[in-house]
N, C-alpha and C positions, 0 to 999 in steps of 0.2 A: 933473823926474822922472828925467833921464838919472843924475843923481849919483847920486840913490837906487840907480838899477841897478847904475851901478858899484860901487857900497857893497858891494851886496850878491853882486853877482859875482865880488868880489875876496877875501870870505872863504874861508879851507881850506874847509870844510863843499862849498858850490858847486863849487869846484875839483875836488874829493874826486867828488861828483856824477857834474860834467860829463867826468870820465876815464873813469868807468863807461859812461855812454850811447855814447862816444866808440866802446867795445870790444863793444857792442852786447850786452851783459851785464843781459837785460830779464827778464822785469821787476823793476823796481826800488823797491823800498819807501822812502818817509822819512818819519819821524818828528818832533815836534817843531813844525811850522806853526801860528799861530791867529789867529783870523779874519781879516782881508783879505791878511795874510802867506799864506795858502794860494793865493792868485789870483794874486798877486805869484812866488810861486814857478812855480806853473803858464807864467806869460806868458814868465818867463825863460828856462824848459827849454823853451819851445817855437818858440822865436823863429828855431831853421834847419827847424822842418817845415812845409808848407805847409796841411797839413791837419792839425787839434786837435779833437780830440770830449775835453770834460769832462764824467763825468758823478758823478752822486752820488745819494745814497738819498729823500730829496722835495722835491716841488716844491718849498716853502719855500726850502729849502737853495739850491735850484737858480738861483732868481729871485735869492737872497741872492749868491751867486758870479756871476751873469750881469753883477748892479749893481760885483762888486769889479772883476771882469775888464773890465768896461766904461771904468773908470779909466784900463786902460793901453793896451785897445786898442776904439776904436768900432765897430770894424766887427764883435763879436763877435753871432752870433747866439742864439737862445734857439727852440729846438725841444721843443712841448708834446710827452706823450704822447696818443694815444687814450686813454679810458675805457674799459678793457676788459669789464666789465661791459654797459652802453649799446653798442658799438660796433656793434650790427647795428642798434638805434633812431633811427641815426645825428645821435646830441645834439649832437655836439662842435660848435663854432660855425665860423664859414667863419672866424673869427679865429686858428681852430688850424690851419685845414686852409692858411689863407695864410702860416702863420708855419713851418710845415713845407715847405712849396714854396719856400718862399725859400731855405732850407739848401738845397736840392736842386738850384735854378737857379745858386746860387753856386756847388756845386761842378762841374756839368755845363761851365758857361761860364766859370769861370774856373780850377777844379781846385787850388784854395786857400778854406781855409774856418777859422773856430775858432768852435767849438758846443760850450753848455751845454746839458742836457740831465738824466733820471731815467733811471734803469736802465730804469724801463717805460716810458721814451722808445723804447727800442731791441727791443723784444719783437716788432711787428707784422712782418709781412711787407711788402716793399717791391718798386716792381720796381728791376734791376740799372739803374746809371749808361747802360751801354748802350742800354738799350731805352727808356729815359727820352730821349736822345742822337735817337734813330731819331723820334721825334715831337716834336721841336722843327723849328720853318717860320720859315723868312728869305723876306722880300719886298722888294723892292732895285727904285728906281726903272727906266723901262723895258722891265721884267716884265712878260710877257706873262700875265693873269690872268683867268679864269672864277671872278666871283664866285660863282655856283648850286653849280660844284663845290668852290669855297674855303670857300662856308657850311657842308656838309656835311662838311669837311675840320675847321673849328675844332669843330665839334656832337663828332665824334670826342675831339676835344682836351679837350671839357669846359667848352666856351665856351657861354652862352646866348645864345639871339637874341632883342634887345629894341629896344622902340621908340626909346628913347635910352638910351647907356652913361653909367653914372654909376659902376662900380666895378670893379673888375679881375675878369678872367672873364667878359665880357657885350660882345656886338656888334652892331652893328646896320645894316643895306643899307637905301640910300636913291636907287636910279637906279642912278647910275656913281660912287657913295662910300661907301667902307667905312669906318664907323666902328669901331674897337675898342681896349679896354682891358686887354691883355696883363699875365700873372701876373706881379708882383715888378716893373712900372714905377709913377710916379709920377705918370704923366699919359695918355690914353689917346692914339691915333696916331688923323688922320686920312686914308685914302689914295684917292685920287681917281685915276678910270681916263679917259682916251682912247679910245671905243672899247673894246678889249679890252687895253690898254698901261697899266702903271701910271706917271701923270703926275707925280704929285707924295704926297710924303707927311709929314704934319706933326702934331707932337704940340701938341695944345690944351688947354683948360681945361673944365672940367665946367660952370661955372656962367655964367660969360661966351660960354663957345664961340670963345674967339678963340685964333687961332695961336698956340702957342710957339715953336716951335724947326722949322725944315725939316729933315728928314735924309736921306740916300742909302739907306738901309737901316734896315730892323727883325727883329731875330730873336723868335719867339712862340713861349714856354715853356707847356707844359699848365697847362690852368685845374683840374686833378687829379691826383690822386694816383696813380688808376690809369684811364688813357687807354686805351680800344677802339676796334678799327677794325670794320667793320663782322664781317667774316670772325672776328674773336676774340670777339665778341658771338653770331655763331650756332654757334662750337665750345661758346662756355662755357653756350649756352643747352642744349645738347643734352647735355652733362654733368650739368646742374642737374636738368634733365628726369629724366635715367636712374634718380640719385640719390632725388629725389622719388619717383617711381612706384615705385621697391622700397619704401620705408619710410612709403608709403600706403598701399601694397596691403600689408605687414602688418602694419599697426595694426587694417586689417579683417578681417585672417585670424586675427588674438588679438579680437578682437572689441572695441577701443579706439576706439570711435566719439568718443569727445571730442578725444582726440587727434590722430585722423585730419581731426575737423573743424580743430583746431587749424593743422597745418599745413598743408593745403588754404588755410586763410587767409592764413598766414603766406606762403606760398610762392606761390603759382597768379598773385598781382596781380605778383609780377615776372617769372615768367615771360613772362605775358602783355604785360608792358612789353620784353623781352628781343625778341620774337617782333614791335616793329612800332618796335624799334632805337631804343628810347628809355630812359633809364638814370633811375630812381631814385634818391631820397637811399637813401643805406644801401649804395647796390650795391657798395661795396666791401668790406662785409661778405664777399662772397662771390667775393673775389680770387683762392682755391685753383683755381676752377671755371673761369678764366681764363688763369693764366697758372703754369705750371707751372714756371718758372725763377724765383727771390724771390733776393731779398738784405735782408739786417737793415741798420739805422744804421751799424750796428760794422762790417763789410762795409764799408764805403763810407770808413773812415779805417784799416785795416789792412793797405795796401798800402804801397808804398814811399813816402815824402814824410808820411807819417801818425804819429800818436801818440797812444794813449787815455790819460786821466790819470783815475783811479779816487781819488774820495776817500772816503775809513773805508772799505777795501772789505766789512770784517766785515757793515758796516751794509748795505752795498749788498745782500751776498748777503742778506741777512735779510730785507731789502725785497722782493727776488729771489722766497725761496720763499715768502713771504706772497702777495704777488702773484699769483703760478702757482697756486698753491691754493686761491684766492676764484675764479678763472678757471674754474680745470678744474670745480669744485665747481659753478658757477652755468650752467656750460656742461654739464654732462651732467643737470642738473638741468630747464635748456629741451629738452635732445633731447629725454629721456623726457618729455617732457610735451606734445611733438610741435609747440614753438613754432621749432624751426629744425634744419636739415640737419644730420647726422654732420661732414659734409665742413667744414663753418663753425667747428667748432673748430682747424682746421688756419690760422687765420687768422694765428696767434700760435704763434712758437716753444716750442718744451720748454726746459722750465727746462734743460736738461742740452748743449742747442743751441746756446743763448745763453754758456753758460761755454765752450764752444768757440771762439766766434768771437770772446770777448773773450780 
């Protein structure tokens, strides 16, 4: 593979390229690539950034660049979008939601990443690196530990408590051992306390149950996308609340008793799940109500060490405002029909947001 790069590094064209990027003369269009040669180009302009977000107009395409790019480098990752339509039904499978965590733990923990990706990969709201950063827990032998409070610390994180773990996101207390299977590893830990001291900690096998590996430490990435503590659970319940009760009370005062019944339905069983600190699927439909500082995908590779590579961007934007306009369309379509909040469209940038921050 290396001759090939040299091959292909050594022509004017790439020379010609890489002068430009050099003078920081972006962005930069080229022409001419087709099919695995556009991956092949991408891997070679990207090889001094530590962070690469590709993205392109559909999944198809996307899956098709993830398979070329995968060629030159393994460790490339592959980031679904949401369903923006379904996104408050919360359909998407725990297979999307684990393959988006992984982009996010890569780049938290090691702040090097290259991700394939759709344009409506990049649409939702996210929270920033930072507050992601702020609820990530290391446990390091000799650690002094309170499982009662550390059970309620991962429930925050978006961990489940179960009778045995068998999958990432899921833990379980048994005496003085914590079992658990932390997002983005390959085996779950097991860590056994002393007392209140943590004595030892070892990762094992799901089916056997026997040791693998001992280790000194574990650091534990959210089992979500978007992680609560208890305190942002009753700011965001009391927003949801305020929300709801104007746009109940006047569906009654236009006299819209379907509709009123409608979101009474829709809304009242999460409140009521909000109000005894226990979180729904779906509930990150309703991220605005949360967390008022967001950052998009794009965000996350447009700082220094970063670089987006856009391919056919024509096609993209075309994807772009299709997209936005089956949204907004389906979205103002459930307000008025009183199956979900005003504020719930805010889940998802403006098509006009998104060209900014690409």
């Amino acid at each position: 593979m290396k001759w090939l790069e040299q091959a292909f590094s050594d022509t004017e064209a790439m020379k010609q390229i890489r002068d430009v990027l050099s003078r920081g003369e972006m962005p930069l269009q080229i022409n001419g690539c087709v099919d695995v040669q556009v991956a092949h180009m991408m891997y070679l302009l990207g090889q001094d950034c530590p962070l690469k977000l590709i993205v392109t107009y559909s999944e198809e395409r996307a899956r098709k660049l993830y398979e070329d790019y995968h060629c030159f480098d393994r460790s490339v990752l592959y980031y679904p979008a949401k369903d923006a339509l379904f996104y408050s039904a919360d359909i998407h499978s725990g297979v999307t939601q684990s393959q988006r965590l992984a982009v996010m733990k890569q780049i938290v923990e090691t702040g090097s990443a290259t991700v394939v990706t759709t344009i409506d990969g990049g649409l939702d709201r996210l929270l920033t690196l930072e507050q992601m950063r702020a609820f990530c827990v290391s446990l390091k032998v000799e650690q002094e530990l309170s499982l009662t409070e550390f059970s309620e610390q991962l429930v925050d994180l978006g961990y489940e408590n179960v009778a045995m773990v068998q999958k990432p996101g899921e833990y379980a207390i048994r005496g003085g051992i914590l079992d658990l299977f932390p997002t983005g590893e390959e085996a779950p830990y097991r860590v056994e306390l002393w007392g209140d001291e943590i004595d030892t900690i070892r990762s094992f096998d799901v089916e056997s149950q026997r040791s693998i590996e001992q280790v000194d430490a574990i650091t534990i990435f959210p089992a979500t996308e978007m992680p609560l503590t208890k305190k942002q659970l009753k700011m965001g319940q009391i927003a949801l609340e305020a929300e709801y009760d104007v746009c109940y009370n006047q569906y009654l005062a236009e006299r819209k008793e379907n509709e009123a019944a409608n979101l009474k339905y829709s809304i009242s069983g999460v409140i009521e799940a909000l109000s005894t600190y226990r979180l729904d699927a779906g509930i990150d439909s309703f991220l605005p109500y949360f967390y008022k500082e967001t950052a998009s995908l794009f965000d996350l590779f447009s700082g220094e060490g970063g670089r987006i590579f856009l391919e056919e961007p024509s096609w993209v934007k075309e994807t772009l405002s299709a997209s936005m306009k089956e949204f907004c369309d389906s979205m103002e379509d459930r307000i008025l029909g009183g199956y979900m909040l005003p504020g719930q469209k805010e889940i998802f940038y403006r098509e006009e947001e998104i060209g900014q921050r690409l």
